[in-house]
TORVEX-557435 format. One line per 2 residues: for each residue z, x, y of C-alpha. Coordinates in steps of 0.02 Angstrom, whole numbers. Layout:
Z,X,Y; ...
# end
This chain:
899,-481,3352; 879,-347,3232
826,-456,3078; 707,-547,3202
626,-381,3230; 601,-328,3047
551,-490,3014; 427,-466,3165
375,-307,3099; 349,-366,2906
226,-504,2978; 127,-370,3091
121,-243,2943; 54,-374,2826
-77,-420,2930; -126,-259,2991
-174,-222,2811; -231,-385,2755
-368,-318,2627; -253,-191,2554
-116,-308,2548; -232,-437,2463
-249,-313,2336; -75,-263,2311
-64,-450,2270; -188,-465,2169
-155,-323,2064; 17,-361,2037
-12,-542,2000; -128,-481,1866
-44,-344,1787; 120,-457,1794
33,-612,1710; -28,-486,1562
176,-431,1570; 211,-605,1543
76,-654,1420; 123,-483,1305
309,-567,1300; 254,-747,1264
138,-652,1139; 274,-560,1051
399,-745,1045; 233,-835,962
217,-677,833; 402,-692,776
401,-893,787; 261,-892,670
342,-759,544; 490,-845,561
373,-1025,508; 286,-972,379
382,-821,295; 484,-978,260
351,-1054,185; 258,-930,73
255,-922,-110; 240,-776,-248
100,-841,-384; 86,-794,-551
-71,-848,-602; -77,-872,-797
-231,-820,-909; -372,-920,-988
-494,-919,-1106; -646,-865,-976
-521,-738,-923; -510,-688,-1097
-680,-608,-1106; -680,-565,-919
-562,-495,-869; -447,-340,-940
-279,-402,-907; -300,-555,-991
-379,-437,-1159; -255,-509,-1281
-308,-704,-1270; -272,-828,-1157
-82,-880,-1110; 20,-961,-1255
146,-1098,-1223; 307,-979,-1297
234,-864,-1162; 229,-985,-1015
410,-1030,-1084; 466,-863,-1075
398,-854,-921; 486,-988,-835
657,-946,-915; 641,-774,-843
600,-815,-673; 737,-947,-683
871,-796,-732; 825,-693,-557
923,-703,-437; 812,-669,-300
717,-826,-363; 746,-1000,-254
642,-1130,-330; 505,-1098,-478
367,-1236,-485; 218,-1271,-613
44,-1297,-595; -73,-1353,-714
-276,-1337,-720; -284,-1501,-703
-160,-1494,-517; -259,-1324,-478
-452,-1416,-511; -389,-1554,-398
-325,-1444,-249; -475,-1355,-260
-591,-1505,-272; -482,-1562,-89
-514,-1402,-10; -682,-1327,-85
-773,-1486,-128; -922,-1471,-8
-965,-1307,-80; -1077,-1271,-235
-970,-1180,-329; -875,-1336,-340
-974,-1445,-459; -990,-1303,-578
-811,-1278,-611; -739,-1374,-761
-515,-1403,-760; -531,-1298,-924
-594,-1159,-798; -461,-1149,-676
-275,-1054,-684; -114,-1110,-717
28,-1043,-618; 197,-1024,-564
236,-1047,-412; 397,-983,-335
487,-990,-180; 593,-812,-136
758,-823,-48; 694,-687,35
513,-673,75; 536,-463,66
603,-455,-135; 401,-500,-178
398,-335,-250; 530,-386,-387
437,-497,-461; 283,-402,-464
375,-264,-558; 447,-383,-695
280,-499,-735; 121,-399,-662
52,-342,-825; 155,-463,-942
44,-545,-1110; -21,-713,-1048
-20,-642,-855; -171,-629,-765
-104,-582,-584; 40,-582,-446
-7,-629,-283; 98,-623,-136
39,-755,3; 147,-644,117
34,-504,128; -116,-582,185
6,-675,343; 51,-506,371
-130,-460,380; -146,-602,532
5,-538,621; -34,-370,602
-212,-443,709; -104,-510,825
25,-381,864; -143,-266,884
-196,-386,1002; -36,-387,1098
-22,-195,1111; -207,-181,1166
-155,-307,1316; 16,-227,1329
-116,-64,1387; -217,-157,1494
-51,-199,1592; 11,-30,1602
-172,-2,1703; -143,-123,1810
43,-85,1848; -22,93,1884
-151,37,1989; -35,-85,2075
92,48,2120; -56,165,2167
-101,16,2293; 80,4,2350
104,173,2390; -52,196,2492
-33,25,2595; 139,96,2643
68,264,2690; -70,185,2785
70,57,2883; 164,219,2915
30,331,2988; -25,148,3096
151,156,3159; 199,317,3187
216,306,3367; 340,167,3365
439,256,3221; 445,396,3347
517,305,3480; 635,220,3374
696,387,3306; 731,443,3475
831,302,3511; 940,358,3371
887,202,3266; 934,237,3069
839,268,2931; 885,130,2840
830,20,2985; 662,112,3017
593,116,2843; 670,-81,2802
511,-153,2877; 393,-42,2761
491,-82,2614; 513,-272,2647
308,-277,2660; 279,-214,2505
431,-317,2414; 338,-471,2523
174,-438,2453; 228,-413,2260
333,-578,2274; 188,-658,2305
92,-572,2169; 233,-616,2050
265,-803,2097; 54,-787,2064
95,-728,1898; 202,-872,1852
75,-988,1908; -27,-916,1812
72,-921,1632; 115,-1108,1671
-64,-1184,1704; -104,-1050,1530
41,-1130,1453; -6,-1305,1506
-211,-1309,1475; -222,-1195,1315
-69,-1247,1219; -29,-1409,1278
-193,-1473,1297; -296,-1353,1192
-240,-1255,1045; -83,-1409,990
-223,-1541,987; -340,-1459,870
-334,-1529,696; -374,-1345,619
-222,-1287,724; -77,-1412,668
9,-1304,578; 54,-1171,685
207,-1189,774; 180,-1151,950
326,-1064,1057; 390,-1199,1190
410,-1227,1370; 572,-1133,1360
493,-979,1320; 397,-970,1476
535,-1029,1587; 652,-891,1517
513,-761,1562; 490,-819,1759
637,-745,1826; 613,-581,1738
424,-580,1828; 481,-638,1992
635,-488,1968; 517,-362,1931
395,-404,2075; 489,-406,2201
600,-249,2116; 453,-139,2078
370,-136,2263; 516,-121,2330
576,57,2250; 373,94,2249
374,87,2447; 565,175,2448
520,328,2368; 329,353,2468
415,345,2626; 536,472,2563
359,584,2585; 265,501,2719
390,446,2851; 506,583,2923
685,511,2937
# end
């Protein structure tokens, strides 16, 4: 009898304040899909360092005889073979060093011809124009400043370029992009709570006079404010299983059926359906948690008990 009439009670409440509920709902649905979406945000960040960092290379990129007159590194002539040599056998010797691989003008005026060949500044280049380099693969992607120190400045070497920095460029975007949303649902979980708090008090005041009688009755706390809390836990579960909806259909349309079917894309490695899944029950937890102790704590103020 006494769960029938909370339940009773939840049902009146919710309806009662149907626009305020509706934006309890909404609010928390929103703010907890940009929870949600800051998480999935923060696995695709560290899936794609974990991809690529894997993946990058340190280049030493060898002088020529344009660089010769062009450029003041290369001052002392273009890059003999003992030098290249010495080079390799030194890059061999370091132990932070994985695998140390060669490219030739010729191999560097072909990759460029694949990737720039629509451009003009492509059928003005000559192989005698282009770099040699070394290309080497670091057991670990962090030592890059190793071999800078030993060859940046060497006879015979124009530069050292780390194709780390400019992916940490991109993620550096993208965690910016992740904190700025991480903001926005900070907002919205303010506002939410705001809404929560204020839908209880206004369900309270409504129902004063029944809380009165029931108080005289000798009816317990617990059991008077159990209704007002239920409403609000009610209202953010929906909001929450919202939420969810919302990252799957986001999950299935712009990965699934966007972003992994675009040529330009193909090499990203996109976080998988597991990553979402493990991230529902957290939302769900939290929406139903977060009204819950929102509603608790406003009664404390606006319903005498």
């Amino acid at each position: 009898m006494r769960a029938q009439f909370v339940l009773s009670e939840i049902g009146v409440g919710l309806r009662r304040n149907l626009t305020m509920t509706f934006a309890v709902v909404v609010s928390v649905a929103l703010s907890l899909a940009l929870f949600g979406g800051s998480l999935l945000m923060s696995d695709q960040v560290n899936t794609m360092k974990g991809y690529w960092y894997d993946k990058v290379n340190v280049s030493i990129f060898l002088c020529n005889k344009s660089d010769a007159t062009s450029d003041p590194n290369c001052a002392k002539g273009a890059v003999t073979d003992d030098q290249k040599g010495q080079i390799k056998a030194d890059l061999e010797k370091m132990s932070v060093v994985d695998t140390v691989s060669y490219e030739s003008q010729d191999e560097a005026y072909k990759h460029y011809k694949e990737q720039f060949g629509d451009s003009p500044l492509a059928s003005s280049l000559t192989p005698d124009q282009m770099q040699e380099s070394y290309r080497i693969k670091l057991k670990d992607p962090e030592k890059y400043q190793v071999i800078a120190t030993a060859f940046d400045g060497r006879d015979g070497v124009q530069s050292v370029q780390d194709q780390k920095g400019i992916l940490d460029n991109l993620f550096g975007l993208l965690n910016g992009m992740n904190w700025a949303a991480r903001a926005v649902m900070a907002l919205m979980l303010v506002v939410a709570l705001m809404l929560i708090v204020n839908t209880v008090r206004v369900s309270a005041f409504s129902r004063r006079r029944e809380t009165g009688i029931m108080r005289l009755v000798g009816a317990s706390g617990f059991y008077i404010q159990a209704p007002f809390i239920m409403e609000a836990a009610v209202a953010g579960l929906i909001g929450g299983t919202l939420a969810c909806g919302f990252l799957l259909v986001a999950r299935y349309f712009i990965i699934d059926h966007g972003l992994a079917l675009s040529e330009k894309l193909n090499l990203i490695n996109f976080i998988g359906w597991d990553a979402v899944l493990t991230k529902l029950p957290l939302i769900l937890a939290t929406s139903l948690l977060m009204p819950a102790l929102a509603a608790f704590f406003a009664l404390r103020k606006y319903l005498k008990v």
